[in-house]
N, C-alpha and C positions, 0 to 999 in steps of 0.2 A: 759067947754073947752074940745074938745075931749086930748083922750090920744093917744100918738105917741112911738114910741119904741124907745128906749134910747140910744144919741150917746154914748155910752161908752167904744168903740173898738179903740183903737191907733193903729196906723202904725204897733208897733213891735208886740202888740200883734194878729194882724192878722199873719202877719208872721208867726208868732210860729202858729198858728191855719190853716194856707195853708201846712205846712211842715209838720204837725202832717198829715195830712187828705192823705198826699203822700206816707209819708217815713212807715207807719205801715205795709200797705198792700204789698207792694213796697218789698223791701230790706229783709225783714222777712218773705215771703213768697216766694215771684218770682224767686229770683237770684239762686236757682239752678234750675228751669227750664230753666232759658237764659244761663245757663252754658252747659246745655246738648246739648243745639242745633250751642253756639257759641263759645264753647270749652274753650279755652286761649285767645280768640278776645271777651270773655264778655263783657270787656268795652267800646271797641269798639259798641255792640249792643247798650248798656247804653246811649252815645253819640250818636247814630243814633236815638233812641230812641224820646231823650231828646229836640234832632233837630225837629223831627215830631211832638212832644206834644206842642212844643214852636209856632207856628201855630193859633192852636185852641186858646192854652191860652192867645195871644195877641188877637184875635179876640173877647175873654171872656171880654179883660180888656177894649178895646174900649166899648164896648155895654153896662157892665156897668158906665163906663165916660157919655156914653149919656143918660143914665137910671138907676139911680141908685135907683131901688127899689126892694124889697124883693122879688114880684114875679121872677125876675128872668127868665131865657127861656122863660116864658106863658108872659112873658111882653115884651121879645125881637121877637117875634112872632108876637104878635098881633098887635104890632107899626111896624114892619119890611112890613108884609102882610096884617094891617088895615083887619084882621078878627079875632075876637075874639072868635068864637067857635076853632080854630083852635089853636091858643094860650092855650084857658082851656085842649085840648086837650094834648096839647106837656106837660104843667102844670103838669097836672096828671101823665103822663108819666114818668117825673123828680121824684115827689114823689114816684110813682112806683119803683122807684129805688132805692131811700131813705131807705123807710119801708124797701123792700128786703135784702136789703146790710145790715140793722141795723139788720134784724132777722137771717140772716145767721152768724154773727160775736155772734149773743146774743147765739146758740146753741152753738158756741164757748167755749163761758164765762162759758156757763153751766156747760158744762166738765170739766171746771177748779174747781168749788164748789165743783164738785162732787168727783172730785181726791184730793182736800187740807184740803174739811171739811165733808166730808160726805155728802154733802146735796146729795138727788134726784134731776133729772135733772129738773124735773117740777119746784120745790123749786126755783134754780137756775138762770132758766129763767125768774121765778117775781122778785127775786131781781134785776138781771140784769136789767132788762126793771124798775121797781122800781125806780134804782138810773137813770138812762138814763133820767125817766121822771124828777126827780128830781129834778138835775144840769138844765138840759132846762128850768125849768119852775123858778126854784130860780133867774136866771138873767144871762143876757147874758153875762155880766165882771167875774161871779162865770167860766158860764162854759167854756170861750176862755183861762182863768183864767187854768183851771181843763187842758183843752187840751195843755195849755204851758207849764205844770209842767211832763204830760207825756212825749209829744216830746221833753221835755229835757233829761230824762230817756231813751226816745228810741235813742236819739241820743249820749248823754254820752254810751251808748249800744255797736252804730255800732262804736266808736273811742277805746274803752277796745279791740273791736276785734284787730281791728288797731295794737295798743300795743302791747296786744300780739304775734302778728304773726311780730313784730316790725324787728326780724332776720332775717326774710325772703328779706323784703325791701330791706334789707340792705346787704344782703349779697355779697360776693365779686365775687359768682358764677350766678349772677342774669346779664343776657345779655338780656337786654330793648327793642333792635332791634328782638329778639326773636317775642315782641309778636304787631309787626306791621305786619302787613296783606303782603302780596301779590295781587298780580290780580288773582288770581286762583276762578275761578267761584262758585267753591264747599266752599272755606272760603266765600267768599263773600254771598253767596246761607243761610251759616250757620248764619252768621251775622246780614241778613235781617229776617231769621226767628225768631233767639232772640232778634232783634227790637223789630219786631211786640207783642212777646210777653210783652218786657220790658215798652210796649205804657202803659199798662193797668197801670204799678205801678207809671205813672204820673198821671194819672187820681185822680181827687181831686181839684183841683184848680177850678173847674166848681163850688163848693161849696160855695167858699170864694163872687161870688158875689151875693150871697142870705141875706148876711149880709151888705148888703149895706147902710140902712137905719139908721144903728147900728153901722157905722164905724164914727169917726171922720174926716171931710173932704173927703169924699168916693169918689168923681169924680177926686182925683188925687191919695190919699193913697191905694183904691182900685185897681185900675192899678198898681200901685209900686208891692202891697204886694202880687200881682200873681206872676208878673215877677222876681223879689227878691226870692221869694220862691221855685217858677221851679228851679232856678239856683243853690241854696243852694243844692237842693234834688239833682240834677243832677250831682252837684260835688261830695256827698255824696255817692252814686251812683258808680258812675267811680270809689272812692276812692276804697270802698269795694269790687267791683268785681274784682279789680286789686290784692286785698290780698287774693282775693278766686284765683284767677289761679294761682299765683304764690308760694303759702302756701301748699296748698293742694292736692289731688289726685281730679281729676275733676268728676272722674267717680264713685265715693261712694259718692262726694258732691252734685253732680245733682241729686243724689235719694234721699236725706236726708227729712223727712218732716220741721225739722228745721235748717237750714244749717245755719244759726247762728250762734246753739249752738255746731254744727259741725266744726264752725273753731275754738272752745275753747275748745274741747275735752278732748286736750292734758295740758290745762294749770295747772298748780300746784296750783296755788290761788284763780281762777273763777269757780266756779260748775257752768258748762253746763244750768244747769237748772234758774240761774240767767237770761240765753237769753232767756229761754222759758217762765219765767215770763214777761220779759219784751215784749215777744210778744204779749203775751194774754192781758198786759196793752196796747200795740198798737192798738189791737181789740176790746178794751170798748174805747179807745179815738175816734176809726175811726167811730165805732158804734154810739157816742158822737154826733157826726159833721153829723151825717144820721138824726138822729133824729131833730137835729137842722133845718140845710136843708130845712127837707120835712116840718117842722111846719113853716119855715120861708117865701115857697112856698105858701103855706097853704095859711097864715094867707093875703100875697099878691094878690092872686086870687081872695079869698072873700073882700076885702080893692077896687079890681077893679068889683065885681061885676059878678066873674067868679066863684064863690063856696058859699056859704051858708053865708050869713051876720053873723053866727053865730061864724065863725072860723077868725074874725078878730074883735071878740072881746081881747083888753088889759088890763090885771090886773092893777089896778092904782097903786100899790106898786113897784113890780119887772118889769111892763112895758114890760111883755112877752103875747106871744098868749096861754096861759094855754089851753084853749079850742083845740086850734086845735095842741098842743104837745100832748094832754091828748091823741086825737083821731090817733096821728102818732102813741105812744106808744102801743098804744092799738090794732092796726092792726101790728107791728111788735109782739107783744107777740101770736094773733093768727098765724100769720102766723111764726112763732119759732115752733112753738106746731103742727101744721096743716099739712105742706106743704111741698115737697120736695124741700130743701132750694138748693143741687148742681146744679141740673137744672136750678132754677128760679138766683140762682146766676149768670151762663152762660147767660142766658137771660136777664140780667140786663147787663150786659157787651154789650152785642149786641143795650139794648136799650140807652145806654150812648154816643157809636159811631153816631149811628142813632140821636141823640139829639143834637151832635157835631157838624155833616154835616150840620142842620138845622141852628144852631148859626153860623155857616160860610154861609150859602146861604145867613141868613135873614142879615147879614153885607154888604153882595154884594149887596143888592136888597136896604142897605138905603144908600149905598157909590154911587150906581145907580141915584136913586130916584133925581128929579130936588131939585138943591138946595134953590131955593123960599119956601121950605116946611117950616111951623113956625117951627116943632115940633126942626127940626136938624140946620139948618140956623144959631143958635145961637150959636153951639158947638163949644169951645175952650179946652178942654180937650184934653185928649191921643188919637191919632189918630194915626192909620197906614196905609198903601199903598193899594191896593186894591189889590195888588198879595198876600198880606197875608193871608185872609179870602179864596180868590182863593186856594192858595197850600192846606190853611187848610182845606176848603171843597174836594178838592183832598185826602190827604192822611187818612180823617175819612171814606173817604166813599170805598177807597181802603182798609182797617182796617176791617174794615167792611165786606166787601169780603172777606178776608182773613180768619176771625173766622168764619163766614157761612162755607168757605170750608171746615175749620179743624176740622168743628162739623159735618158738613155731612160724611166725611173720618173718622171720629172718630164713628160718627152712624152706619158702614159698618165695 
């Protein structure tokens, strides 16, 4: 009897493993750059944001309803477009992104060894990648398991902020109508630019449908547990950017590398560096969910006959793709050690948009497609309207444009 990979993912623990893969990257890195450019209307970007990502990610949650297998994009490709080098292409491209994003967050981790224990950065980065391969290849309940126990951590994190900056909420000088916008083109101008920037720290829920095959009930809990989790992050989100502009001085907090641990500076009970812990553990979980990802991409391409029969082979015990995690890990540890990780990081960003636009096209083109087709004719799952996948192919591929320009302006 062949071996299949093991439902053993519930509802809430996707959840916790969609809000993990958002909130690391997201909220502990980004939000003082959306503060420089949207001043005291941060939350306002947040919400604009939040509105644009919600787009894609329904157009995520339909595709996997009608496709719920591990490859992922090279399977919503191939079935959208019935061509299959073009699918293994976008495939690749997904794990491209994977490995990258895993070996830029593991130079991370390194830094961290290297300031808590002494290790050399080399040391560092095996362990890092070490345990990454580890949790992957132990079983997928170990590591949604590992990632729900962080994003509990990271988000008990951003509500301590909360707390403390509790006076501020509250105070009897805080005028609310303050920080509602005008029509002034120049707030508005700032607002859309910390959008666009605030798009990136939704990015992540494209993730959750590579565990498809993994979820319990996936053609309905897989939809839920996108749409449930953008929302969470997205309130989490507003909450915090609302106690960054009203807390603090905007303009020492937008240059902070950890603005975090800049709005606990002041407090008498939290050492500052409790939130820089808790970033770098946002960093091995987001790291966590890359490597997963790309092994779970992986293991689905060669299952369809798009990548080496070798990389979908399954351990009969842990019922993971050891083989093709061993080889994701293993290209993230060259590339940690090899490669200039800022750039290829920017260039993963560019190729996520570009991968976004295609899951909105390839929805338009099976919501197109005569419905006599066997493959869809059946579908009772989550469906959306066809202006969804539409806006969301609009505003990726505007996204899109928008980082090309600010890398070319930024190259000059």
């Amino acid at each position: 009897m062949s071996i299949k990979l093991r439902r053993s993912v519930s509802l809430t623990g996707l959840i916790f493993y969609g809000v993990g893969t958002m909130v690391g990257g997201g909220i502990y890195a980004l939000l003082g750059k959306v503060a420089h450019e949207a001043g005291i209307f941060s939350p306002w970007a947040m919400l604009l944001a939040g509105v644009l990502a919600v787009f894609s990610a329904l157009t995520f949650s339909e595709l996997a309803s009608r496709l719920p297998y591990s490859g992922g994009p090279a399977k919503y490709i191939t079935e959208a477009f019935q061509h299959k080098t073009l699918g293994t292409i976008f495939g690749w491209l997904v794990i491209a992104t994977g490995v990258v994003s895993a070996a830029t967050l593991t130079v991370a981790m390194s830094g961290f060894f290297l300031d808590l224990l002494g290790l050399s950065v080399h040391w560092g980065k095996l362990i890092v990648v070490f345990l990454l391969l580890g949790l992957a290849c132990w079983g997928i309940k170990q590591s949604v398991t590992a990632v729900a126990i962080v994003t509990s951590i990271e988000v008990i994190g951003l509500l301590l902020v909360v707390g403390i900056n509790m006076d501020a909420l509250t105070s009897p000088d805080l005028v609310l109508t303050s920080y509602i916008p005008s029509f002034d083109p120049l707030i508005w101008a700032g607002i859309l630019t910390g959008g666009f920037i605030a798009f990136y720290a939704f990015i992540g829920f494209e993730d959750m449908v590579t565990l498809a095959e993994e979820v319990k009930g996936s053609e309905t809990n897989v939809p839920k547990a996108i749409v449930i989790s953008l929302l969470v992050t997205l309130l989490l989100y507003i909450l915090i950017s609302f106690v960054a502009v009203v807390s603090t001085d905007l303009s020492l907090f937008s240059s902070s590398n950890t603005p975090m641990a800049y709005l606990v500076r002041e407090s008498s009970w939290l050492n500052p560096q409790v939130l820089v812990l808790i970033s770098l553990l946002a960093g091995f979980n987001g790291a966590l969910v890359q490597v997963i990802m790309s092994s779970r991409v992986l293991y689905g391409m060669a299952a369809d006959a798009q990548a080496p029969a070798l990389f979908s082979r399954l351990n009969r015990s842990t019922q993971t793709p050891i083989v093709a995690s061993l080889l994701t890990a293993t290209i993230v540890y060259v590339f940690s050690v090899s490669l200039d990780l800022v750039v290829l990081a920017k260039l993963t960003s560019g190729i996520i948009l570009f991968v976004f636009a295609a899951m909105n096209l390839s929805l338009i083109k099976i919501k197109c497609r005569n419905e006599n087709h066997q493959l869809f004719k059946t579908h009772n799952g989550f469906k959306v309207p066809l202006w969804v996948p539409v806006i969301g192919l609009i505003v990726s591929a505007g996204s899109l444009v928008f980082a090309l320009f600010n890398a070319s302006v930024a190259g000059h």
